[in-house]
N, C-alpha and C positions, 0 to 999 in steps of 0.2 A: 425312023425307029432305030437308028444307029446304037442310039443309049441303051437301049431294051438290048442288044445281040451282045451289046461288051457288058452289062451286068448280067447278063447269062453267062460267061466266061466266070463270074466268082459262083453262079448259083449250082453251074453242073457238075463239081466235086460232091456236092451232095444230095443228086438226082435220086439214089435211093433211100433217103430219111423221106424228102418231099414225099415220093411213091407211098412210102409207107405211109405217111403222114395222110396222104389222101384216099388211101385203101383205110382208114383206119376212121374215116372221117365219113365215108362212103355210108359207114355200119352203124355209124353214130347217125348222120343224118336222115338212115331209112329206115329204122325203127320206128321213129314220129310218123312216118308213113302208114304207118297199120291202125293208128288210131281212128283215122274216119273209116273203114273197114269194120272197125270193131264196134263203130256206134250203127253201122249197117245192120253189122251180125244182130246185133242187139234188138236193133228195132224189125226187120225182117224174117228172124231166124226165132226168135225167142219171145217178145212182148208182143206180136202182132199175130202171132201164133196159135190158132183155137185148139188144134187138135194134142195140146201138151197141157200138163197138170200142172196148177203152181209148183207145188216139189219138185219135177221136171224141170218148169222154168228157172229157179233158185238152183239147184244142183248143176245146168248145166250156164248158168252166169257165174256160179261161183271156180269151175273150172276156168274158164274164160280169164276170169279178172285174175287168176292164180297165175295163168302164163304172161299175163299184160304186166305183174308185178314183178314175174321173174325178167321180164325183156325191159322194163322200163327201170327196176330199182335197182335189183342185181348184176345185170349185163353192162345197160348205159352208162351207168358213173363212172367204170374203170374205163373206158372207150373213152369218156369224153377228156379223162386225165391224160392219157397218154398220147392225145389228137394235141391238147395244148402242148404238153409238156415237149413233144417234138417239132412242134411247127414254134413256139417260143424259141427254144435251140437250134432250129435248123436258121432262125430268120437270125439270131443275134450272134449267130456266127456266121453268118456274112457280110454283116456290117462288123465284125472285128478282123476279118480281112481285109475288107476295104479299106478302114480307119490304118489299118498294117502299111497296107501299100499308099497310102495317102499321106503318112507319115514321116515312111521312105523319102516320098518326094519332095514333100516340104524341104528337109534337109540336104537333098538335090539343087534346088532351085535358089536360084546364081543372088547377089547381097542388092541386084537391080533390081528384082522384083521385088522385093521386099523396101525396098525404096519408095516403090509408087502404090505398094497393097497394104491396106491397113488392118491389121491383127484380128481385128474382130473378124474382118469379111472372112478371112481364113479360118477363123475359130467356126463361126457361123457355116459354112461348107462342109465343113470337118465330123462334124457334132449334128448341129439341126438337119442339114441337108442328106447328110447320108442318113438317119433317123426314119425321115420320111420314107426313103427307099425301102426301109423294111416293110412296107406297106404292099411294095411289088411280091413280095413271098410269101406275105401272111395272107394277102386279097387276094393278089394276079393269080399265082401257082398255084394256091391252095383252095380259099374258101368260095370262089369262082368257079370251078371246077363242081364242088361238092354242091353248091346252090344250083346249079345247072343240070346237075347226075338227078337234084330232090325235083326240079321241075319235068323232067324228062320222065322219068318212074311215074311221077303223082299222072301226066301226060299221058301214059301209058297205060295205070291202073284205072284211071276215068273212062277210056278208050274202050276196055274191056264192059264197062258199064253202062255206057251208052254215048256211041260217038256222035248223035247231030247238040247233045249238050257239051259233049268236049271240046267240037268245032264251034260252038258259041262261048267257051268258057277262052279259048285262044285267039279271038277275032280280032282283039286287039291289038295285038303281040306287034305287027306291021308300024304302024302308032309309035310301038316303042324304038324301033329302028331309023327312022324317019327322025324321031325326036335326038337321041342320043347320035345325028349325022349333023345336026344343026346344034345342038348346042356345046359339046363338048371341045370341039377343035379351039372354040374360043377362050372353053374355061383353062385349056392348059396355058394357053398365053399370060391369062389372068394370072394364073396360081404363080407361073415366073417370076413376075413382075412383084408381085406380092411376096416372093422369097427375095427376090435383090434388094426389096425396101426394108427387110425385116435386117439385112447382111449390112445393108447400112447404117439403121439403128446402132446393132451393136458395132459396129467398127469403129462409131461417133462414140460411147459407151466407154466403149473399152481406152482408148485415145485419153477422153475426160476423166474417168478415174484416172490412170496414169497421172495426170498433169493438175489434179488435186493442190497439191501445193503453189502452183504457179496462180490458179483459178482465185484459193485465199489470201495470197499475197496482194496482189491488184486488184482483190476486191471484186472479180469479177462475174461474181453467182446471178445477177440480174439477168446479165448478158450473156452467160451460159444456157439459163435458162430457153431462154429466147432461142438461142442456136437449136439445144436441144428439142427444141418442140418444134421448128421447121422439119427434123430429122420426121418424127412421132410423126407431124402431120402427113408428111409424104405417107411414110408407112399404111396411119390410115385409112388415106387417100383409097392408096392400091389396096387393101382392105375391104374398105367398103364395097369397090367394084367389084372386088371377089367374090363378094357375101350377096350382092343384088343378082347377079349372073348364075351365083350358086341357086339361090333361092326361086329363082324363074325355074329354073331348069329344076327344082324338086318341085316346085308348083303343079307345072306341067306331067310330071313324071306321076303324081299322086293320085292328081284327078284319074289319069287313064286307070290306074289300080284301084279305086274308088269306083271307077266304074263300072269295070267288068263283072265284080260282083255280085251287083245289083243285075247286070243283065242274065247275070246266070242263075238268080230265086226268082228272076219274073218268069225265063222260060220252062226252068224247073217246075214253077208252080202250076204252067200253063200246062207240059204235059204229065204231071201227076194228075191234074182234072178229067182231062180228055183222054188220054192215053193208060199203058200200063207200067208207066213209072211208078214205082214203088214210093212210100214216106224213106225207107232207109235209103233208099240209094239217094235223093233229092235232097236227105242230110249228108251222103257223103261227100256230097258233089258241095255242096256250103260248107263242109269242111276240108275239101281240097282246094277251095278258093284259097283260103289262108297258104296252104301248101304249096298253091303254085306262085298265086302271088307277093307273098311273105320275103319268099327268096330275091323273086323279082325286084322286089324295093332295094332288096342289098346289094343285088346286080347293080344297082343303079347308081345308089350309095358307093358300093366297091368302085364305076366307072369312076365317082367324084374321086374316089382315096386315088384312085390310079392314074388319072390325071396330074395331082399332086404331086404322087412318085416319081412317074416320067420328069416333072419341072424339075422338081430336085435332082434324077439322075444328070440330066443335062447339065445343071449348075455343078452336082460332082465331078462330071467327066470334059469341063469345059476347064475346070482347075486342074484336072490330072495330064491335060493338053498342053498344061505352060510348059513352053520349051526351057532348056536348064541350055544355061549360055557357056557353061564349063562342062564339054563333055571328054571321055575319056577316048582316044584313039580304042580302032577293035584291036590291036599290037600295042597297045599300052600296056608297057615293062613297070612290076614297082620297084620302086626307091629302097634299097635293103641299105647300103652302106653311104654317109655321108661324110666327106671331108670337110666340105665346106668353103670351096671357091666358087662364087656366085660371080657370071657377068652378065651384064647387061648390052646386048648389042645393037644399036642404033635402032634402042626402044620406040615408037612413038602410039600414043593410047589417045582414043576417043572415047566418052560413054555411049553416046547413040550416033548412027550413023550420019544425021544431017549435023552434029555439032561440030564446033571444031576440036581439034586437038587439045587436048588436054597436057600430054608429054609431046615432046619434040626431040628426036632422035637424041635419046639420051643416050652415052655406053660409059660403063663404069666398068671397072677389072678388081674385084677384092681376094683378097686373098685369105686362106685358111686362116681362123683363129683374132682379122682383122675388125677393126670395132670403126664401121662409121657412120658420124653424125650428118643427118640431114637438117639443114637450117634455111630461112629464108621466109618472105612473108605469108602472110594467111593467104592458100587459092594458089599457092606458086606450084604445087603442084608433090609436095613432098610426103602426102600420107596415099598421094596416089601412087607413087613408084613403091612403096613396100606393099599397097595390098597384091599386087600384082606379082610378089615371090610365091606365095601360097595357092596364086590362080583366084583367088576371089573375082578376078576380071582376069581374060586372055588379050596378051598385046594385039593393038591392031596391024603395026607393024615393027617390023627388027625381032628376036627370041632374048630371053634369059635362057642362062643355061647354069649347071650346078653339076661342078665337075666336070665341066666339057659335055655336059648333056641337057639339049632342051628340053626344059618342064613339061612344058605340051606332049610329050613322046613317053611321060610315066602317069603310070595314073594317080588323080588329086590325091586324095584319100593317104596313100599314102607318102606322097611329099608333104601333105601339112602335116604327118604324123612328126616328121626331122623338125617341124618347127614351133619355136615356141614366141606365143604371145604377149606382153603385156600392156596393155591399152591408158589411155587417160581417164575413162569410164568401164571400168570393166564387169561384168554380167555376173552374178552370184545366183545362185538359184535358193527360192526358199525354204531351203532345208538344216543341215545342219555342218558348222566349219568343214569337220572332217570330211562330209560328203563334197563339199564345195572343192576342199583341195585334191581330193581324189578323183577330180574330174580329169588331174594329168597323167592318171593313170590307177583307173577302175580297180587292179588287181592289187593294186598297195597292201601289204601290210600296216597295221596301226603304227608300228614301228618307223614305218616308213614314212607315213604321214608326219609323224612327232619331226621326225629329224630334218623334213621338207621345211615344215614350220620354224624350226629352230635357225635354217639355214638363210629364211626371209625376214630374218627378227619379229617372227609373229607370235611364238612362243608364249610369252610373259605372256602376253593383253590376253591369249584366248586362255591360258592358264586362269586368271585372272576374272574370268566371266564364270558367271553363275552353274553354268552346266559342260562349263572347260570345252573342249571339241566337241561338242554331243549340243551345243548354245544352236538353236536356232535361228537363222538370221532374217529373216523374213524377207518380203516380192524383193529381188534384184539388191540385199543386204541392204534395207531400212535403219536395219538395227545399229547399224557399223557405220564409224566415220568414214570420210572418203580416205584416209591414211591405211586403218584396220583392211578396207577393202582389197588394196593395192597391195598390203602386204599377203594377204591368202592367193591373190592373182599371183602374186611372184610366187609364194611356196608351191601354186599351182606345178608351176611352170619346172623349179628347181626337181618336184617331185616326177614328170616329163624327161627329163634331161633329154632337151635336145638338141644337136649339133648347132641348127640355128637359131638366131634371137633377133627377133624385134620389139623393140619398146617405140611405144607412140605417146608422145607428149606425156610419161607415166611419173614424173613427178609434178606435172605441175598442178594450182590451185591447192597446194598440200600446207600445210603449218611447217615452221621450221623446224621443231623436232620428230615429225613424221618424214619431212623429205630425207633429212640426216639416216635416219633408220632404214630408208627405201632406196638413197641410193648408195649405201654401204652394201644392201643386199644384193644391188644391181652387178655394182662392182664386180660383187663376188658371183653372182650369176654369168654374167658376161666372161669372167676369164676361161680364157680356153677354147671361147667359141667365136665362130663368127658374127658378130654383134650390127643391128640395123636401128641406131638410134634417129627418131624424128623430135627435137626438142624447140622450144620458143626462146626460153632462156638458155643465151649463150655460155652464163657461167656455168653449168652443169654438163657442157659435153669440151672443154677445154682437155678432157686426158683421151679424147679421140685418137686413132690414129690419122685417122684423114677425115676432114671436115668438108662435104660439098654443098656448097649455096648454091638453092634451085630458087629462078626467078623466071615466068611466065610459063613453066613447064620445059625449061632448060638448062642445063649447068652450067652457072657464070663464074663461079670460084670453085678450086678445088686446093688442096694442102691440109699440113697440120696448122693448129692454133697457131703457133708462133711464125710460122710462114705467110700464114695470111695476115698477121697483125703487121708484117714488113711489108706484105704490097698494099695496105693502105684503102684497097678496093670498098668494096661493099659489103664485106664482113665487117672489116676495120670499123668503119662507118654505125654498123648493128650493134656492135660490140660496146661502142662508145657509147651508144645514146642509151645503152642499157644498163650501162655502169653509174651514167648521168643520173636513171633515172633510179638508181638504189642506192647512189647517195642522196 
């Protein structure tokens, strides 16, 4: 029950709303309690009664029914309002806690996880799974408590009336203990299992919308399908086992409260005969059945919902468990001032520990305000040495350091705030330019934005759209060429100003007069700063100042352009069959 003690860590900030919420629920659910009392009163006190006159008997039912309207019409509705209205609030701010700190960590959690975790599963945990949880505060805390206060009372009020029918009305209470030892350990398993196939669905879901366009290109909806529905069927699968296991287990559960009933009018009725059991009390006792067992069923009901909960808490807290492969030393200084001299010292980087090396003691020495081009073949290894300035991955062996200080000794956070981005595919979100470019910095003035724009030659085009900066670009910029995109990634970036810059293959697959426009912007972004160019095409990083060709995870050539075209090496080589193949 580990899960249950750490979602009690979000629930005990608001141990006195629950309080209230169940004092308040108390009052609401022991009202209903008076009513087989009052159909006693009624039959016992009043209609069974010789030695009173009709007008006696009218006069005092009519007082009777006056108090039963004040306690049932006027008192109950504001109770039952304010029982919801705080146990809704109490439970839907705890899952915005949660979702808080779930959030957090997403954002935490290193670019490998996100490698092997498919969007949806996380969406599905985030959203359905903590959802479910609210079940622990609205059942577990709350309406579990108050069903158990109504059977314990009605218990109590019966007891007062005649206990050898009380202890027949609770005989089978045993039954229910026995039953709910045997079936439920399994239905939590169940319910797991039947949430990881649902988190499957969508992450399958989520994956194929994305890749819409690929799916009509190839024509391939037949065979989607088909994927799709192996998904469905698992789900299902574990579905239906859910719902058999469930349904046993209310089978079983119904008969025993089906029962006791009946046993409690046959011996009711036995001693009304024989004995001096009253008609009124032998209907209170048939109307405490519902009372005791009423609640009972939702007991029961509530274990199914809480069984539920717990699967889900597990599945939240098993996601809040992924460890973040980038952590901050507890003596981690931040990054206030940057110059801008980055070295790399006899780097060498794995992704997981059984693979092999990825980099090979790489050391490179750059210096303040210097621009250099990484080139070399697909897999050589050249977008892994840049993610590795920002920490996206920590070396496995040798440090960078940024201004004679290694990265690992400041916290991320703010070392990737000194740096700035621009990708081959870069991320837009679907909302509006200005907010897209303001993502390099939140507190922009509109002024600011314009001049960022203007500085990425993105100006004109978004002047130029229907609702100018304010143009909505839709999922991940639909709306936008891949040119439009790269130049709001650059105004992003200009709008940032940050000491350092990396560009990742950020003009290619562009049209000729978009690349023209994006690397004029480069240019002009790039001066002044320490510049990390990763390109394919060698004619766009010829104004480098030093140019290193990384092959197998190594550095095999290093110089400027014209230094390496005189050693002839494997630049020279790259250089040629590239010019070959543009004429």
């Amino acid at each position: 029950m580990d899960s249950i003690k750490r979602y009690l860590q979000f629930v005990y900030p608001y141990k006195w709303k629950i309080l209230l919420t169940v004092f308040i629920g108390i009052i609401k659910f022991g009202i209903p309690l008076l009513m087989p009392l009052i159909v006693k009163y009624v039959i016992d006190n009043i209609v069974t009664v010789d030695t009173l006159t009709a007008d006696e008997k009218v006069t005092q039912l009519f007082w009777l029914m006056g108090i039963a309207a004040f306690l049932f019409v006027l008192l109950r509705p504001p109770i039952e309002y304010y029982r919801q209205y705080f146990a809704q609030w109490t439970g839907n701010k705890i899952l915005f806690d949660i979702r808080e700190r779930l959030f957090d960590h997403i954002q935490r959690l290193s670019l490998q996880f996100y490698s092997r975790t498919k969007t949806g599963e996380i969406i599905s945990r985030v959203i359905h799974d903590v959802e479910q949880t609210k079940n622990f505060v609205m059942t577990g805390l709350m309406n579990i408590w108050l069903d158990m206060f109504t059977i314990v009372i009605a218990i109590v009020i019966m007891l007062f009336m005649d206990v050898w029918l009380t202890i027949v009305s609770i005989a089978l209470f045993p039954l229910y203990v026995i039953s709910v030892k045997i079936f439920y350990s399994k239905l939590r398993l169940l319910t797991k299992k039947r949430s990881q196939a649902l988190a499957e669905v969508q992450g399958h879901l989520h994956e194929r919308v994305q890749g819409i366009p690929v799916t009509r290109s190839f024509a391939l909806e037949n065979y989607e399908e088909k994927e799709f529905d192996k998904q469905n069927q698992n789900f299902l699968d574990k579905a239906v086992d859910h719902t058999v296991w469930n349904a046993k287990t209310f089978a079983v559960m119904n008969t025993i409260t089906d029962v006791a009933p009946l046993l409690v009018i046959g011996f009711a009725g036995y001693f009304a005969i024989t004995s001096d059991l009253t008609i009124g009390t032998m209907a209170a006792f048939v109307g405490y059945m519902d009372r005791v067992y009423g609640p009972l069923r939702r007991l029961i009901s509530s274990s199914t919902v809480l069984v539920q909960s717990i699967a889900s808490m597990d599945r939240v807290f098993e996601f809040m468990d992924e460890k973040y492969d980038i952590k901050d030393k507890k003596d981690a200084k931040e990054l206030t001032e940057v110059q801008g001299h980055v070295t790399f010292d006899h780097v060498s980087f794995r992704y997981e520990e059984e693979e092999e090396l990825v980099l090979k003691d790489i050391s490179l020495d750059v210096n303040q305000g210097e621009t250099i081009a990484l080139v070399g073949m697909s897999g050589g290894g050249k977008s892994t040495i840049i993610s590795l300035i920002p920490r996206f991955y920590d070396v496995t062996g040798g440090r960078i350091l940024i201004d004679g200080q290694d990265i690992r000794d400041v916290k991320a956070r703010s070392l990737r705030d000194k740096i700035g981005m621009v990708l081959q595919d870069n991320i837009l979100f679907s909302e509006s330019i200005a907010m897209n470019i303001r993502m390099g910095n939140p507190e922009a003035s509109d002024e600011e934005v314009v001049a960022a724009a203007k500085a990425a030659n993105a100006h004109e085009f978004i002047t130029g759209l229907s609702n100018g900066y304010d143009t909505l670009v839709g999922e991940r910029g639909v709306k936008l060429s891949g040119g439009q995109k790269q130049r709001i990634a650059i105004a992003r970036v200009f709008l940032k100003n940050p000491p350092l810059l990396i560009l990742d293959e950020a003009t290619s697959a562009l049209d000729l007069e978009s690349e023209h426009l994006i690397q004029e912007a480069l240019e002009k972004l790039a001066a002044d700063r320490t510049t990390f160019i990763v390109a394919h095409r060698l004619s766009t990083i010829t104004h480098a100042d030093r140019i290193v060709l990384v092959e197998n995870g190594e550095i095999a050539e290093e110089g400027n352009h014209y230094e390496l075209m005189q050693k002839k090496g494997h630049y020279y080589n790259l250089y040629q069959v590239q010019e070959l193949d543009i004429d």
